[in-house]
N, C-alpha and C positions, 0 to 999 in steps of 0.2 A: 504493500500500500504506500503510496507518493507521501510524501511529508505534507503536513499544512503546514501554510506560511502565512505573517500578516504583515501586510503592505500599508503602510502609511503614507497619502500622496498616490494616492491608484488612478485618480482623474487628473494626473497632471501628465505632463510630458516623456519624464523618462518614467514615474510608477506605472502608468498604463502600459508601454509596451513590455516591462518587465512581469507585470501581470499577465497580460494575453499570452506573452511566451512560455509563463508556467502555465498557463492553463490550458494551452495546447499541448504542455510534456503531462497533462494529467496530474497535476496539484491541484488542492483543495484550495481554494485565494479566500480572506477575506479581505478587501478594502476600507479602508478610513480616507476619508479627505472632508475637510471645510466647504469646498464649492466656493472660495471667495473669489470676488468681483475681481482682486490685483487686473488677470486680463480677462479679456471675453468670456464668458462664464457658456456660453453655446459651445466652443469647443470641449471643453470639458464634459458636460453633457452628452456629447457627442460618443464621445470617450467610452464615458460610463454605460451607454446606452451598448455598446460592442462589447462590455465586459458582461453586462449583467444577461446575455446571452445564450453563457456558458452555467451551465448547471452547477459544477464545480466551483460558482465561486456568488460569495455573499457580502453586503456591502452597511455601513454605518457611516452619515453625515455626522462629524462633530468635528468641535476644535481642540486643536494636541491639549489648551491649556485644562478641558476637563479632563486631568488623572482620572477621578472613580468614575466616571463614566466610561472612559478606555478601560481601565481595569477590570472592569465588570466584562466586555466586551471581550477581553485577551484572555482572560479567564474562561469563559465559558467557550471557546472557539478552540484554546488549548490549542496553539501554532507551539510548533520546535523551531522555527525560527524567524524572526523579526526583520522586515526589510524597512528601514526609517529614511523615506525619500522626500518625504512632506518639507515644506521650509516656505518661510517670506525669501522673496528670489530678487534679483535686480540690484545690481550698482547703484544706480542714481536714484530710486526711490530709496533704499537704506538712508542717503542724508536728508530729505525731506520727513521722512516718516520714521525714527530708530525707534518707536517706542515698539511698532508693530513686527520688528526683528527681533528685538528683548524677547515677546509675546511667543513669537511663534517657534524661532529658531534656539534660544538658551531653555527659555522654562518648559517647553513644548518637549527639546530634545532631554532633559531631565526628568521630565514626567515618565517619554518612552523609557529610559534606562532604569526607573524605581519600577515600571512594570515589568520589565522584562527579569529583571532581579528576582521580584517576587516570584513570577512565573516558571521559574527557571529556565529561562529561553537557552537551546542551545548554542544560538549564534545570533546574535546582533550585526545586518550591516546597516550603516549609518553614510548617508550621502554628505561628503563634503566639497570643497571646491578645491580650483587650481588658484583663486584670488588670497588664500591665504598665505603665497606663497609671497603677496604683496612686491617690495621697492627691491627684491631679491635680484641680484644682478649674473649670477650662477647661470648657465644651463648648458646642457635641458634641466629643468629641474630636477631634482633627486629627493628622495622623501627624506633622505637625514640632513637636508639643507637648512638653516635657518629659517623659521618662521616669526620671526621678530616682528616687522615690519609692516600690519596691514595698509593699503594707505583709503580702505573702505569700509563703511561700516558695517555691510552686508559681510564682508571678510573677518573683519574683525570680531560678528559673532559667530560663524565656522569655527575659525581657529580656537574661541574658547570652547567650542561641543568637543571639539576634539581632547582638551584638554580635561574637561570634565569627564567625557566617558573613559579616558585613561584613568582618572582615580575608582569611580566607578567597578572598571576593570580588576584594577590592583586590588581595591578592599573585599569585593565578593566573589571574583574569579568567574567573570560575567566576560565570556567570547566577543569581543569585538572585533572588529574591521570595518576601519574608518576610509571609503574612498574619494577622494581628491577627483573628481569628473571638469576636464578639458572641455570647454564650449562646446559643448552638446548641440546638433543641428539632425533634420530630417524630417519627414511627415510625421504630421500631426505634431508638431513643434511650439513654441511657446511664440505667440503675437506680439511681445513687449519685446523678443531679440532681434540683432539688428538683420541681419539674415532676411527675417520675416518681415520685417521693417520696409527693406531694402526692396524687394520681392513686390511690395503691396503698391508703392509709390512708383518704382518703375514700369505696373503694368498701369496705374493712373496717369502714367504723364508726367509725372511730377517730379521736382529736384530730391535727390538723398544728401540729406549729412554725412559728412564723411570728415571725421575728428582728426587732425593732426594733419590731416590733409592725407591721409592713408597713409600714412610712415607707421605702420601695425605690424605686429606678428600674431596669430593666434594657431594652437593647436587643432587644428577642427576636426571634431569625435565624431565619429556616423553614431545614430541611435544603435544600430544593429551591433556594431561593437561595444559597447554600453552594456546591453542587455547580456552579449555572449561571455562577458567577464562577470560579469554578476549572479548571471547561471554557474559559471564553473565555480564561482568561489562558494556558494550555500552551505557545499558540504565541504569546505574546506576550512573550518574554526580555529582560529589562531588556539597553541596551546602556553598555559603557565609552565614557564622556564623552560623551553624547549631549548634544542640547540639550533644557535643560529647557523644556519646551512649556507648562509649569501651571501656576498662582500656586499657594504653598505644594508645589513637587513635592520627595516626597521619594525622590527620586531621588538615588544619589551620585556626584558630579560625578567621584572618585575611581574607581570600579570598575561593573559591571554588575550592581546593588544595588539593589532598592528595599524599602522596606515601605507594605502595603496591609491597610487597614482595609478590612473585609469584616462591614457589619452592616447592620439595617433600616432606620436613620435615624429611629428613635421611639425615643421615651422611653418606656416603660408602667410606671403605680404597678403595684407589686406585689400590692395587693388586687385592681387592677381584671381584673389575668390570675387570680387566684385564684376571684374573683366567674364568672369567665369558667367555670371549671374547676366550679363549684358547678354553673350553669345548664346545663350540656353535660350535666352526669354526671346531673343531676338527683337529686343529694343532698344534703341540711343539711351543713355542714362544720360540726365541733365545732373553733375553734381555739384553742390554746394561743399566747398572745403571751408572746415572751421580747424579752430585750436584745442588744444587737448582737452579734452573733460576733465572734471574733478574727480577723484575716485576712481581713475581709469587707469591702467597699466602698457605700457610699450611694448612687450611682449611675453605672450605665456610658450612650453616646448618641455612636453610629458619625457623623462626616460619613465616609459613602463616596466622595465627590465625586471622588475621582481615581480612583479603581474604576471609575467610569463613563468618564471621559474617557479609558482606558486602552483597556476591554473595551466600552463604546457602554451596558451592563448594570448596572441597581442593584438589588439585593434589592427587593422589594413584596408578598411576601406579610402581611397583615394578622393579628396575632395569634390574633384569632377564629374565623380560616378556620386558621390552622396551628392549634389547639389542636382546633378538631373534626374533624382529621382525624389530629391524633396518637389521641385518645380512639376513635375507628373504630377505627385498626390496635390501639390494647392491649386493647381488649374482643374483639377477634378472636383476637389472639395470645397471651392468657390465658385464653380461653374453657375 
């Protein structure tokens, strides 16, 4: 019999395909999500509407900050392991809004790690970012790199889940893995990224912003690799004091802990995914060049290297093939 698993964040971008794709390998799913307004609440809808489909899998609107309402929930559903994908998301909303960060992504992500304690969950994985890797001048980046420096506040409460589920970790000997996820892009994607952004204006005619004047790097993660590191790693539960088998493993010597960078291992300028986006759609982009954002960074560039040596699996989808197949699903799905 498949394991149940509980997916927190099942109507968002990466829960939902990590949900369909266990429940096409025949796991039990149950989902949690808010359903909040942040973007289009139709697409999510949308979402939920192809998960709730599936027999195998059952579903609870609430938000992370009700503990005994989730507990009640984990408890009686009795998941062996915990997939924690739910978060307030976005760079530039974080400085406009941090209470709603504090809300969602610290006391939210402490709530899941007192249930999952209680429950004895056997593995906890926990979505982080690659922004925590902040003003970090190193790369590609490496998970034993410094994390000192957020320069966002979205980042900045990442970097403390992760810190708190390491103590977590250490006191109850509660399995984590913490992943670090690379600009996530592909159908059924998030409206507030610039990608999508980018995508929507170009087929209206209209000028895109373009920060920095495109002097960017980004890692860009296909969803489908996302999902197939995240499958492999389920059953693979970090353990207390093992030996570390990996040069640079960040593994902690202290508790059943790790954190794992989960991205493409490229670099790509930012015009050359935009130029990409031009040739696909086969329309002139009119671009407006501004100055860097605030809370923005100059370049992210995943080493996955211990993702593979963990899970045998490295991300390899090529930007040009995931961008023409995100552009397939949004001309289908905006049609």
């Amino acid at each position: 019999m498949k394991s149940k698993i509980f997916i927190t964040g099942s109507s968002g971008f990466i829960g939902f395909h990590v949900a369909k794709n266990l429940l096409d390998k025949g796991f039990k799913i149950h989902g949690l999500d808010s359903m909040n307004n942040y973007y289009d609440v139709k697409i999510k809808k949308d979402r939920l509407a192809i998960l709730k489909k599936y027999r195998n899998f059952s579903f609870t609107q609430n938000l992370l900050e009700n503990e005994k309402n989730i507990d009640k929930i984990v408890s009686k559903f009795k998941p062996s392991v915990i997939i924690h994908l739910a978060a307030q998301a976005g760079v530039r909303y974080s400085i406009e809004n941090p209470d709603k960060y504090l809300k969602s992504n610290i006391i939210g992500t402490f709530n899941i790690l007192n249930i999952s304690r209680k429950n004895n969950i056997k593995h906890l994985i926990i979505g982080s970012s690659s922004s925590v890797y902040g003003a970090n001048k190193k790369s590609p980046f490496k998970e034993t790199h410094k994390t000192d420096h957020q320069v966002s506040f979205y980042a900045a409460t990442k970097k403390s889940t992760e810190s708190i589920a390491h103590s977590y970790s250490s006191l109850w000997k509660l399995p984590v893995t913490m992943l670090r996820f690379f600009t996530v892009y592909g159908p059924w994607g998030r409206p507030d990224m610039a990608y999508f952004k980018f995508t929507k204006k170009i087929l209206d005619g209209k000028k895109i912003d373009i920060y920095n004047k495109g002097k960017m790097y980004r890692d860009y993660t296909y969803i489908d690799d996302i999902v197939a590191g995240i499958t492999k790693l389920i059953s693979k539960p970090p353990k207390t004091n093992q030996k570390l088998k990996f040069k640079n493993d960040s593994l902690s010597p202290v508790a059943p802990f790790r954190v794992l960078n989960i991205g493409n291992t490229k670099k790509i300028y930012l015009l050359d995914f935009i130029n990409t986006l031009e040739k696909e759609l086969n329309k002139k982009i009119k671009r407006n060049y501004l100055p860097m954002q605030k809370g923005d960074v100059y370049s992210t560039w995943s080493d996955s290297s211990l993702l593979k040596k963990i899970t045998g699996y490295n991300p390899k989808t090529n930007y040009k093939t995931g961008i023409k197949k995100f552009i397939k699903w949004y001309l289908s799905y905006y049609s």
